[in-house]
N, C-alpha and C positions, 0 to 999 in steps of 0.2 A: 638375387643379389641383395647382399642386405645393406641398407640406406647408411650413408655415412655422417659421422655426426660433425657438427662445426661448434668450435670452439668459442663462446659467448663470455666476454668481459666486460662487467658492466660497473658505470659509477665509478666516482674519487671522494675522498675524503675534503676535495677543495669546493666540491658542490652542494656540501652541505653544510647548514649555519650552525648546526649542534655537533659536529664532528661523528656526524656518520653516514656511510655510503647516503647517496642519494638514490632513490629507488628510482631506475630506469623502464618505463616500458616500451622496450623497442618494437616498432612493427614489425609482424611475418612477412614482408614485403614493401619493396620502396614505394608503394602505390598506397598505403595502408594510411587511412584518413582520420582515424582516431579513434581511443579507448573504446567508445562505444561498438564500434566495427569487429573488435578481433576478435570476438563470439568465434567467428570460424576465419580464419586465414582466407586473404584476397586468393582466389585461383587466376592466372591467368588468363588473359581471354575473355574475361567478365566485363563488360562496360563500367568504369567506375563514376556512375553517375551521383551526384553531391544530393542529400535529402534535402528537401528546402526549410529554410528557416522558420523556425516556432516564434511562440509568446515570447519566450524565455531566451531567444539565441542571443549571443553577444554582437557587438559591431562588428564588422568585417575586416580582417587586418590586412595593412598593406604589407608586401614584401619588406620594403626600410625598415618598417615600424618591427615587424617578426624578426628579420637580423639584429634591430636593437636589443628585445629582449633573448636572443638568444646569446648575443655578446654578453651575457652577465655567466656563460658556462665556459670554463677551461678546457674541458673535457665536454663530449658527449659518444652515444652509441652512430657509427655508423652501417647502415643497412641496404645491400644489394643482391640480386639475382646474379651468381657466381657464371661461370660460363659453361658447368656441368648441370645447372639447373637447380640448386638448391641456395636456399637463401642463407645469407650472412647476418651476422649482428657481431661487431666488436666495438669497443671502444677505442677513444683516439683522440688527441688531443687537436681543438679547433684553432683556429683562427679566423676570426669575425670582423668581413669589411662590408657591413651596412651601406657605407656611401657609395661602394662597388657593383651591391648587388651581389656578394660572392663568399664563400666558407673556404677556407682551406687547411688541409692535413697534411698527414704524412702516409705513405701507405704502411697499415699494418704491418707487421711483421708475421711471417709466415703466412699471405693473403697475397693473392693476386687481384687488384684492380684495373680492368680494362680501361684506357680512354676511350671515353664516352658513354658510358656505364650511368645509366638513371640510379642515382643514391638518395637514401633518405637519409637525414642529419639531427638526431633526435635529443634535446638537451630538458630534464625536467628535475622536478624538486619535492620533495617531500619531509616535512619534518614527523617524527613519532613524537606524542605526549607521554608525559610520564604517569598514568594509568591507561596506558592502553588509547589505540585507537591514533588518529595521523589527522594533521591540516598542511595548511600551507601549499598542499597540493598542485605544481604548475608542471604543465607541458608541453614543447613547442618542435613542429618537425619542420625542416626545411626540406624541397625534393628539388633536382637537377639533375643536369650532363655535368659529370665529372672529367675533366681535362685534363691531361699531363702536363706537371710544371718538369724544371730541373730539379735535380737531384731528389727525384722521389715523393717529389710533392705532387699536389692535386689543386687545381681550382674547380669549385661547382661554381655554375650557376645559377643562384637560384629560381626559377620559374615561377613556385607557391612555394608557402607557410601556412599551416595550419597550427593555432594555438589554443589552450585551455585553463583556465587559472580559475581557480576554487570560489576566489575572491569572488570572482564576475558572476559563474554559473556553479551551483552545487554541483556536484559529483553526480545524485540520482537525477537532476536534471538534464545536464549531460548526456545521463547513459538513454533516458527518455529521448531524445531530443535525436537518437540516432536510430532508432525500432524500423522507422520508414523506410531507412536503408537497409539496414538488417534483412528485413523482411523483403523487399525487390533482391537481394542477394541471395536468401535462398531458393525466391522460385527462379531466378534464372540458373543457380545452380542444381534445381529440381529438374530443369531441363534441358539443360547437359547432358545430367548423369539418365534421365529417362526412369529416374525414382526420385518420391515425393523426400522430401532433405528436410528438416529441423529439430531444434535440439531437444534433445530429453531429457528426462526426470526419469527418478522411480516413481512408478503408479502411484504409491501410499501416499510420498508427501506431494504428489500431483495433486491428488486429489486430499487432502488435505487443505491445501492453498487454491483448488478452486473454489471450492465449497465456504471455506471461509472461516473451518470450524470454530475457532478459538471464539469467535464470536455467537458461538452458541449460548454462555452466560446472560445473553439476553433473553432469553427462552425458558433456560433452568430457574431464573429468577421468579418470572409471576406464576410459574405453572408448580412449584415447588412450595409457591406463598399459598394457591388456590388448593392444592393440599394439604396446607397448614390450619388453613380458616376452617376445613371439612372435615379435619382431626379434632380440633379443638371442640366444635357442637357434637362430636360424637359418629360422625358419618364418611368410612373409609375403608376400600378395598382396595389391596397390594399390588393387584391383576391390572388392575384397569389401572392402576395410577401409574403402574410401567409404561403401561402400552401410553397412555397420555401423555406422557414425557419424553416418549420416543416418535409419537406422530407428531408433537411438534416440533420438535427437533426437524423430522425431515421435510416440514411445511418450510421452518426459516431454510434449511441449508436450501430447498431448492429455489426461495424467493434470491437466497445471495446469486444462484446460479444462474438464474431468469434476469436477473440484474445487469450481470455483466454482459449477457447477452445482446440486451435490450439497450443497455448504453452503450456497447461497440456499434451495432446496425445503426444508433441513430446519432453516432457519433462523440458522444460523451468523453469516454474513456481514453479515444486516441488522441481527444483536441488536449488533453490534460498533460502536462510538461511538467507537473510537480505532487506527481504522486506520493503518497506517504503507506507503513505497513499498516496505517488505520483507515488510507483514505485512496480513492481513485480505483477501485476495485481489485480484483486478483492479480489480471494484467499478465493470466495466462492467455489472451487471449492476443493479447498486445507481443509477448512472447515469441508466439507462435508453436506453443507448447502444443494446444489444443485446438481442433477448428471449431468453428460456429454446430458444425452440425454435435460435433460431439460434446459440447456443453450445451445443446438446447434436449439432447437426448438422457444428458445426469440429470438436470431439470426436471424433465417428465418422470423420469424415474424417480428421483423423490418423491415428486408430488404421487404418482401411484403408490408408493408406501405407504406415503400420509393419506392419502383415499384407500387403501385398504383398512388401515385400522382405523379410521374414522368409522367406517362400516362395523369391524367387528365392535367398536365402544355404542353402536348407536343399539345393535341389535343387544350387545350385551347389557347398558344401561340407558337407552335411546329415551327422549324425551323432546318435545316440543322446541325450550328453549335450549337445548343441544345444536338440535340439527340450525335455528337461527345461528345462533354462534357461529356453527363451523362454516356456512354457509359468507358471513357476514368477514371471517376472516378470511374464506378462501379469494374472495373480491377482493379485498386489502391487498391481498398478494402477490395477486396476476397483476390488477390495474396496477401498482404504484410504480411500473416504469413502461408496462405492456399499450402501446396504440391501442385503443384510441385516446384512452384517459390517462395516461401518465401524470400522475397524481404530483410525483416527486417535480418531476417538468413544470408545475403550474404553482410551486410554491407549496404545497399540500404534503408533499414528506413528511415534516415533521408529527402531522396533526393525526395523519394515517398510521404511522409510527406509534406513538402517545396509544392510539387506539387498538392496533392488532397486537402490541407487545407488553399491552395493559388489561382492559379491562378483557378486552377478547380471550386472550392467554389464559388469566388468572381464574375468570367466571367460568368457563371453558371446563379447567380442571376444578373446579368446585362442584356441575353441575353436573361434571360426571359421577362425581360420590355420592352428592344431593337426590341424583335421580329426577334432574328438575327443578329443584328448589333452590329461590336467589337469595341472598341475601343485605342488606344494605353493609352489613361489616366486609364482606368480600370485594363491595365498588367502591367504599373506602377506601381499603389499603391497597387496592390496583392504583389510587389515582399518584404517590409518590413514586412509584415504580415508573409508572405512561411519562409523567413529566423528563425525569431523567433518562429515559433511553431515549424519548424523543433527544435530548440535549447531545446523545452519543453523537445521530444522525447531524445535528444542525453546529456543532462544533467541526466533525468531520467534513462539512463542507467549505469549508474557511479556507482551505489549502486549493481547493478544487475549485474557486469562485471564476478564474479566470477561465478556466477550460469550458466550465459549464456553462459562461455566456456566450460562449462562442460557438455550443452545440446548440443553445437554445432552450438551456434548462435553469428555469428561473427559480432558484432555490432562494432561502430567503436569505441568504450571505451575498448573494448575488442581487436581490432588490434593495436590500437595508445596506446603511454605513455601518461605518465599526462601533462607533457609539451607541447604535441602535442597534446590532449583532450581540454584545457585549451586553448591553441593557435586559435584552430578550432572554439572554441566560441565567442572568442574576434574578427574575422576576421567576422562571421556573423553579430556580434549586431556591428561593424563598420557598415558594409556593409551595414546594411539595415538603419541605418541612415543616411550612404552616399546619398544611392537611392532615400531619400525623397528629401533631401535638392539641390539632381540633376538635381530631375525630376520637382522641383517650380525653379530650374534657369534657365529650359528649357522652363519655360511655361506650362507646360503641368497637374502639379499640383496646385492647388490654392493654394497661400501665406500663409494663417491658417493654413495647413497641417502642417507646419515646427513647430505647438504646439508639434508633434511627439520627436520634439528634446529635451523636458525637461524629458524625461523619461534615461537621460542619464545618470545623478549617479546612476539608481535602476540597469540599464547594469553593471557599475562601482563596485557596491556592490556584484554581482553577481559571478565576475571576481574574489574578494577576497573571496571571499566562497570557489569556485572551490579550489582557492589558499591553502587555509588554513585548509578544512575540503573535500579535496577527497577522503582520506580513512579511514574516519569514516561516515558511512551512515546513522548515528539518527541526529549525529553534520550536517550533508549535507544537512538536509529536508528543514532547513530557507533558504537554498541559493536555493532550490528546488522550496519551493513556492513562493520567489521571482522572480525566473525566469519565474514562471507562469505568476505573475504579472508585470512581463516586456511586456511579450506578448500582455496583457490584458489593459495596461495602454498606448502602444505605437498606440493600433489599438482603444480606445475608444480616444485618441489625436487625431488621423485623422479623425474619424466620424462627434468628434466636429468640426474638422476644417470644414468638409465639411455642416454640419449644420449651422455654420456662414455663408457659402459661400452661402448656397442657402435661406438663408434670407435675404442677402444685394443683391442678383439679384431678390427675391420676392420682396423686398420693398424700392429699388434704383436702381435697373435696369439696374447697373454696371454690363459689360461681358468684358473681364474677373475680374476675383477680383482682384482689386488694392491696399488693404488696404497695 
């Protein structure tokens, strides 16, 4: 038999301030508790047990107070389990007596409503902007037993009100704020059905967003610079400096991997109610895209890529201070969320950060060209690199301050105030522009490099973000991805510089660069 379909009329023109429909989202079901829920339709027979309250949840609304604001809709979607089994949504024009305690309609047209019928009453608001994109966002459901008036009317009663307003709680808060039931919904629908239930992805961009890739720019940065500095003295092969940029590559992807692991088991990531796509991790795991064992097994599987080609670069150019290096990052990587030393937990993120994304990275790939040999111009220009990725980390915890106090991860957003949050960043992105413009009046960096210093209003802008949007964490994500972009634009300046520098000693034979 094939499923029949019901007729869905949604929104009027009188529910919305800009004269256009209001975007309605009716539940699959008069049980259905809110946006964050309808991931999968309520099944029957499921306990619907309420998640308990976050950081971040609003006050608790009374009935009164819920038919008040739903007295501001003419119109809303009404929603019931028909008496063949299949759910309703139409719209209908209300009438709202808060002092009653009651809604009343009229019945549909072409719909049969039972007296006594449990209905949901769903009245909500959305405005569009005009470049794209929506606020003003409210939504409010009332449930009850629907009673027969005369002539074709209905009173509910209302029982509960469940409401949402953008104003109060963001959207991604919101949809956060609901995962815990989500997730108790699928395994008891996992056992039901007698098969494991959650939602999917295609593989690619699964694992794309586990892994984290986009955030790989932190890796191509010093390890592309440490091939710069080992071009320019003369000392470079194309073999090994692949395979070098591809084992680190899957050193970071598998530390982001071991990350989210490591802060689901010990809490991190789920105490967090205001995640960002910079901050709060994958949150495949939050999801329930992925289990624990299957991203503790992509994990090891990175890291055995990156322990294979560490091997073939040691045997192919192996040296003394190689094997330190890799050795010295491969600790950075486990420990900085891994028991017993959870480095990031103790305040120490950053400084680990600074370390395995700087000097480690950069020397790393020099010393594989080198064959062992260090040199001071290579720990130089690591240190503007270390300063600013560290600032990636220590800005992206800003949004995540509350969650991680509350797992116990004492980051330094989480010990310092904003003044002194704010302070701490302005001292680094000084600092690491100091260091360039130090280290070319000492000689020791070539003249071009100092392009590093136009990247100083996007520092500048950075600083007003912090300023102006630290505790609002969706307002925070442009000063977020600007900060990325400080990082990204200060170490693709030094590359070029060093690119200039080793085409005017390839094709003028000028040492040092004197331009």
């Amino acid at each position: 038999m094939s499923p029949k379909i019901r007729l869905q009329r949604f929104g009027s023109k009188a529910d919305s301030p800009v004269g256009v429909p209001a975007a309605v989202e009716g539940p699959a079901s008069a049980e259905t508790p809110s946006p964050a829920d309808t991931v999968v339709p309520e099944t029957p027979g499921l306990a619907d047990t309420a998640a308990p309250a976050g950081p971040e949840s609003p006050a608790p609304i009374t009935v009164v107070d819920g038919l008040g604001r739903l007295a501001v809709y003419k119109r809303a979607v009404l929603s019931w389990v028909a008496e063949d089994g299949y759910p309703v949504n139409v719209d209908v024009e209300i009438e709202v007596k808060p002092d009653e305690g009651t809604v009343r309609f009229g019945e549909p047209a072409g719909f049969h409503v039972a007296p006594g019928t449990r209905v949901a009453i769903t009245g909500s608001h959305i405005r569009p902007l005009p470049d794209g994109g929506f606020d003003e966002r409210r939504h409010l459901t009332a449930w009850g037993a629907a009673s027969a008036r005369p002539r074709g009317r209905f009173a509910v009663n209302v029982a509960r009100v469940w409401a949402w307003d953008e104003g109060d709680l963001p959207l991604p808060a919101a949809y956060e704020r609901g995962l815990k039931k989500a997730r108790r919904y699928f395994e008891a629908l996992s056992v039901e059905r007698g098969v494991r239930i959650r939602p999917r992805m295609s593989k690619r961009l699964l694992l794309f967003r586990a892994t984290r890739a986009p955030f790989l720019s932190a890796t191509f940065a010093p390890v592309l610079l440490g091939l710069a500095v080992a071009a320019r003295v003369g000392v470079f092969d194309a073999v090994t400096a692949v395979i070098t940029v591809v084992a680190a590559s899957a050193v970071h992807l598998g530390l982001n991997v071991a990350n989210d692991v490591f802060d689901t088991l010990q809490g991190a990531d789920d105490a967090n109610a205001t995640p960002t796509k910079f901050s709060g991790g994958s949150r495949v795991l939050q999801n329930t895209l992925v289990t624990i064992r299957e991203m503790s097994m992509l994990a090891i599987g990175c890291y055995a890529v990156a322990a294979i080609l560490g091997i073939v670069l040691l045997v192919m150019r192996g040296s003394p201070a190689l094997v330190a290096i890799a050795a010295l990052g491969f600790f950075i990587s486990m420990a900085y969320t891994m028991p017993p030393f959870k480095l990031v937990y103790r305040g120490l993120g950053e400084i680990s950060t600074a370390i395995g994304f700087g000097p480690v990275m950069l020397l790393g790939a020099y010393v594989v060209q080198s064959r062992g040999s260090l040199t001071l111009e290579a720990l130089l220009v690591s240190i503007p690199v270390a300063l600013l990725v560290a600032m990636i980390l220590y800005v992206n915890e800003i949004p995540d301050r509350a969650g991680d106090a509350q797992a116990g991860k004492r980051t330094l957003p989480v010990r310092w105030s904003k003044a002194a949050v704010v302070g701490g960043f302005d001292v680094a992105a000084a600092g690491s522009f100091a260091s360039v413009a130090v280290s070319v009046a000492a000689g020791v960096l070539p003249i071009p490099t100092l392009l590093a210093l136009l990247a100083i209003p996007l520092a500048l802008r950075v600083h007003g973000g912090l300023v102006r949007f630290y505790d609002n964490p969706y307002a925070l994500m442009s000063t977020m991805g600007a900060n990325i972009q400080l990082h990204m634009n200060v170490s693709l300046l030094l590359f070029v510089g060093y690119v200039l520098t080793i085409a005017d000693q390839s094709f003028f034979s000028r040492r040092p660069f004197l331009w």
